[in-house]
N, C-alpha and C positions, 0 to 999 in steps of 0.2 A: 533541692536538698540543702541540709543547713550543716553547720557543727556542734555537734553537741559530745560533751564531757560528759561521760557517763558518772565516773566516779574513777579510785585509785586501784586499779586492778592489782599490782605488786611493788615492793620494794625488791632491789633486788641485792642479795648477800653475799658476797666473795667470801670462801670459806676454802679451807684449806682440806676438810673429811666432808663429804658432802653427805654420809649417811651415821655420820655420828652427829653432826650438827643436824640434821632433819631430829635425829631422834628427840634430840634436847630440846626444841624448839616444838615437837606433835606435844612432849612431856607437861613443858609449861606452859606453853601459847596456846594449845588447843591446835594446831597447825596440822591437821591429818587427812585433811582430804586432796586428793592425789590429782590434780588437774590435771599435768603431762609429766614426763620426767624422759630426758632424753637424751644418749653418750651422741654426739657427733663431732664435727669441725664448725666453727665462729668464722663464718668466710667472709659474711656481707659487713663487718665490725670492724672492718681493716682502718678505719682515719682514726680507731680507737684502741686499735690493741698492737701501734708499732707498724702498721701495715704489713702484716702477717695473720695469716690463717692460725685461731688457736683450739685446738683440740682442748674441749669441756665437757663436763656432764653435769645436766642440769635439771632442774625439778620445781614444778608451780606448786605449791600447797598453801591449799585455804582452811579457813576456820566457818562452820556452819551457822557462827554467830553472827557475821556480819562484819564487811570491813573484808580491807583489799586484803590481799597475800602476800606470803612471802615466796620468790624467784632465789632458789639458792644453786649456789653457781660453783662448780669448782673447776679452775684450771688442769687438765690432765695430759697437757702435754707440756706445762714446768710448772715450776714451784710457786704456787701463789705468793706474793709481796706483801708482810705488812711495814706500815710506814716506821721512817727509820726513825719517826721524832714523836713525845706525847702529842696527838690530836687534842688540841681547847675548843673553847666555846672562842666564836670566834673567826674560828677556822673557816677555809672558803671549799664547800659542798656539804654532803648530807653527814651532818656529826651527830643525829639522833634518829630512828626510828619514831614514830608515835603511835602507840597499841592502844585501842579503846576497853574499857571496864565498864561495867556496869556497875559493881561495886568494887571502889578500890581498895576502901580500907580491910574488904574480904581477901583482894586478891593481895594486896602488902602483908596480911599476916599468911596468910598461904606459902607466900614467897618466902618470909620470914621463918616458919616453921620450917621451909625446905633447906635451909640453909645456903637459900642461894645469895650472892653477892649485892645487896640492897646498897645501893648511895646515899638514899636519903629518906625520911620519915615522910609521912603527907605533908605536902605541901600547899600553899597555894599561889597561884601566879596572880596577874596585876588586876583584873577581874574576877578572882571568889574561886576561878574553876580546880578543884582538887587531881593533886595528881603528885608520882612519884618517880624516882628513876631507877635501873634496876641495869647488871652491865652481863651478859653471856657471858659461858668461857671463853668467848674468842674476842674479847676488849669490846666488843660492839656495845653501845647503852641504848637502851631503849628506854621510855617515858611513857609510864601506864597513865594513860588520862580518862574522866570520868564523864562516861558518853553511854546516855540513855539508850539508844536504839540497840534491837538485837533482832536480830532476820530468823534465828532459829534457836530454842534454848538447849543448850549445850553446857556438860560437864564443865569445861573450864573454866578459869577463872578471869579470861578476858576474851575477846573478841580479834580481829584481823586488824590491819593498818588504818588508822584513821589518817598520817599525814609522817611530817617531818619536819625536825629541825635544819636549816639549811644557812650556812654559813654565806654573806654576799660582801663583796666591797662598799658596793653604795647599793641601796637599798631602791633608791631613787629608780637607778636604773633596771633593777632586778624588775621592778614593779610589771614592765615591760611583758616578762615572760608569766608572771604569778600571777597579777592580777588581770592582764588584758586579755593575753593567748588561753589561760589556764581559765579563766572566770572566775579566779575567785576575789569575785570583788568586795567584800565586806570586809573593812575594818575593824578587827574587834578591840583591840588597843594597838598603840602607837606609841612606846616609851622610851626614855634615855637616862640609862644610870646603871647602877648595881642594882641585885636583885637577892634577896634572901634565895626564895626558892630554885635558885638557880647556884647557890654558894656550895654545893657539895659535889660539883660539876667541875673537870680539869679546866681552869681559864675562868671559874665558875663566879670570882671575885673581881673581872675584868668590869671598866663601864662599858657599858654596849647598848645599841637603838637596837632594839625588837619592836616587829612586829607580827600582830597575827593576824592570816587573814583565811577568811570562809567564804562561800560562795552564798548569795541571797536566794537565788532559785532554787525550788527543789529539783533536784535528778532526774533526768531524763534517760532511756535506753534499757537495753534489753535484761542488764546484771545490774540496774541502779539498787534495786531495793536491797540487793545482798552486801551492793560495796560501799551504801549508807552514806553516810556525810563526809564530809574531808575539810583538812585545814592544813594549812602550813606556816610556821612560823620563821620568818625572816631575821638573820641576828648581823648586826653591823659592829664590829671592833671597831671602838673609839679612839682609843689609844694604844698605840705601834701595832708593826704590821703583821697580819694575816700569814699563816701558810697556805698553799694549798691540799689538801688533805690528799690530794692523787699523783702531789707531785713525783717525779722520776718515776710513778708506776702507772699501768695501763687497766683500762678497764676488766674487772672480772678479778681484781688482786683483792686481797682483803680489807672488809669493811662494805660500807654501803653504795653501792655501785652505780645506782639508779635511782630515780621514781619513778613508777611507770604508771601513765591512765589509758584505760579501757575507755576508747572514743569512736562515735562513728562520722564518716563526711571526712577522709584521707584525703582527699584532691583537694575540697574547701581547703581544711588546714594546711596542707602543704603551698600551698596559693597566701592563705594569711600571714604564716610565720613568715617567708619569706619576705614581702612587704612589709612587714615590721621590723626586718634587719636578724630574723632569727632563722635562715633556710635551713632545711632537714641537713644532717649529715651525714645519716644512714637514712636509706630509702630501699627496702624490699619490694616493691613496686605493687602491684595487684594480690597475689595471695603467696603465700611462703607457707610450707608445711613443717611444722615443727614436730614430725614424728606423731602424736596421738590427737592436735589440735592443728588447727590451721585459721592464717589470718592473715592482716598484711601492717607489719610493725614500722617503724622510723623514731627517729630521733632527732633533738636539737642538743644544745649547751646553751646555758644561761651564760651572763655577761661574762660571768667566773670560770666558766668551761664544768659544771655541774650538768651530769646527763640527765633529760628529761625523755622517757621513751611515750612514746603511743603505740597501742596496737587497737585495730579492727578486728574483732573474734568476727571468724567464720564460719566455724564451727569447734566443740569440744566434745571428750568421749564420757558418755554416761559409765557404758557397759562395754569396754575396748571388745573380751573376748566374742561378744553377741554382737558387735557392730554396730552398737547405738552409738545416734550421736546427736546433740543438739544443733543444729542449723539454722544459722543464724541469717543468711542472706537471703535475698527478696521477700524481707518482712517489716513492717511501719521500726523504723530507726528509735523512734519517740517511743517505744509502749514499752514496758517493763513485760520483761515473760512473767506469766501464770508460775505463784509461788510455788506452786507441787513439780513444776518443773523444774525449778531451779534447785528446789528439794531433791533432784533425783540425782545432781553430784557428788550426794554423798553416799552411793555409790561406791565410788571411789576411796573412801574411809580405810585408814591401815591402823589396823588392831593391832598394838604392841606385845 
């Protein structure tokens, strides 16, 4: 058995209303399809939430276009934290989202018609690739960028998670977790300076080394073809220092909490991170039920203490009431499921 990255299965969003934020989020992202959603206790998260058990309720929803999802999370046993200082560019963890489009300059005037809070015009970054940035009601920004593939055509005006902007100290060593553990080893540029496209961004006039990087392979596994391509961009502050975006709060407070990839081969990778100086910090062990799905999750922190989650799907529910369910174990790790089957979680679709 090997490891393999399937692709980015969630980001995941500390939210303070977890069903007025879904709403906003089915509205414009296209975000409606209901993979689990589940009120329990946060038990196995204890080196992350204070070592204490926190009562949450929480919700997967994807987009039938392709591209990971969004995990939105609300604390419901205290008051979610947001940080007490403006988050920059800069900053050390996930300070951006990245939503794929097919067409951006449709989904910017979309956006623009709605009256929702636009940053910036199109842009472009250090190679040609168009894109914008846009911030939620809840200060969160995200970065529509312009990404051909779609797994299914759908209404909205973009697509699921293609990646993240991710704040590091030295880049050098982030490289460790992004491009060795993660695979994504393609650089697509390597820069250091100020950046127009980046000017209307808090910190957004800072010099700063970015980079971006993709994975060369294509995707392997059972949800590849729905969670499409992935990238993350790395951003190094040049000059003075960094905060940390989660400082004085705990996982699950407000803002973007995670990244999370859908991988299979849990023992491979808990065997490799560790050898490379990055051991799991949560470890669910063989299978954990997360109420409509079940799988077996973990996590690391990159050099920065930025949570990087994996889970193993085991299984998820097409049709909860009828007791379908896709099952995912004792089948070839490598083969992508038959598209009609992945087609049937939308299913799960909540019509507003």
């Amino acid at each position: 058995m090997q490891k393999i990255i399937c692709g980015i299965q969630q980001v995941g969003i500390g939210v303070s209303d977890i069903n007025e934020a879904w709403k906003w989020y089915r509205k414009y992202f296209g975000m409606d399809i209901r993979v689990f959603e589940e009120k329990a206790v946060a038990e196995i998260m204890l080196p992350h939430t204070d070592n204490k058990p926190r009562e949450r309720h929480a919700a997967l929803a994807m987009n039938m276009q392709g591209g990971g999802g969004f995990e939105i999370w609300q604390h419901t046993g205290k008051t979610p934290e947001a940080a007490n200082f403006e988050i920059q560019l800069g900053d050390l963890g996930i300070f951006i989202t990245k939503v794929k489009s097919k067409n951006v300059h449709a989904a910017h005037k979309h956006f623009k018609d709605s009256g929702l809070d636009l940053l910036s015009g199109i842009e472009k970054d250090p190679v040609g690739n168009e894109h914008f940035f846009i911030k939620d009601p809840y200060n969160n920004i995200f970065q529509i960028v312009s990404e051909e593939s779609v797994f299914k055509k759908e209404k909205s005006f973009t697509g699921g998670t293609l990646g993240a902007v991710i704040g590091v100290s030295d880049i050098d060593k982030a490289f460790v977790v992004y491009r060795d553990i993660l695979g994504l080893d393609e650089i697509v540029y390597d820069r250091e300076g100020s950046y127009k496209d980046l000017k209307s961004l808090p910190g957004g006039g800072n010099k700063i080394r970015r980079v971006l990087l993709k994975h060369s392979k294509p995707s392997k596994g059972a949800f590849s073809k729905l969670l499409g391509p992935r990238q993350i961009e790395l951003v190094q502050l040049m000059d003075g220092e960094p905060n940390k975006i989660y400082k004085d709060r705990i996982w699950g407070d407000l803002g973007f909490i995670h990244l999370c990839f859908d991988i299979s081969g849990m023992d491979i990778l808990r065997n490799e991170c560790k050898s490379k100086g990055f051991p799991f910090t949560v470890d669910s062990g063989d299978s954990f039920d997360m109420g409509e799905a079940a799988g077996s999750f973990a996590y690391i922190a990159d050099p920065d203490g930025t949570l990087i989650e994996f889970v193993e799907t085991h299984k998820v529910p097409i049709i909860k009431k009828l007791g379908l369910y896709l099952k995912l174990r004792n089948r070839n790790p490598e083969k992508p499921l038959p598209d009609w089957m992945v087609k049937t979680l939308a299913f799960g679709r909540i019509k507003d």
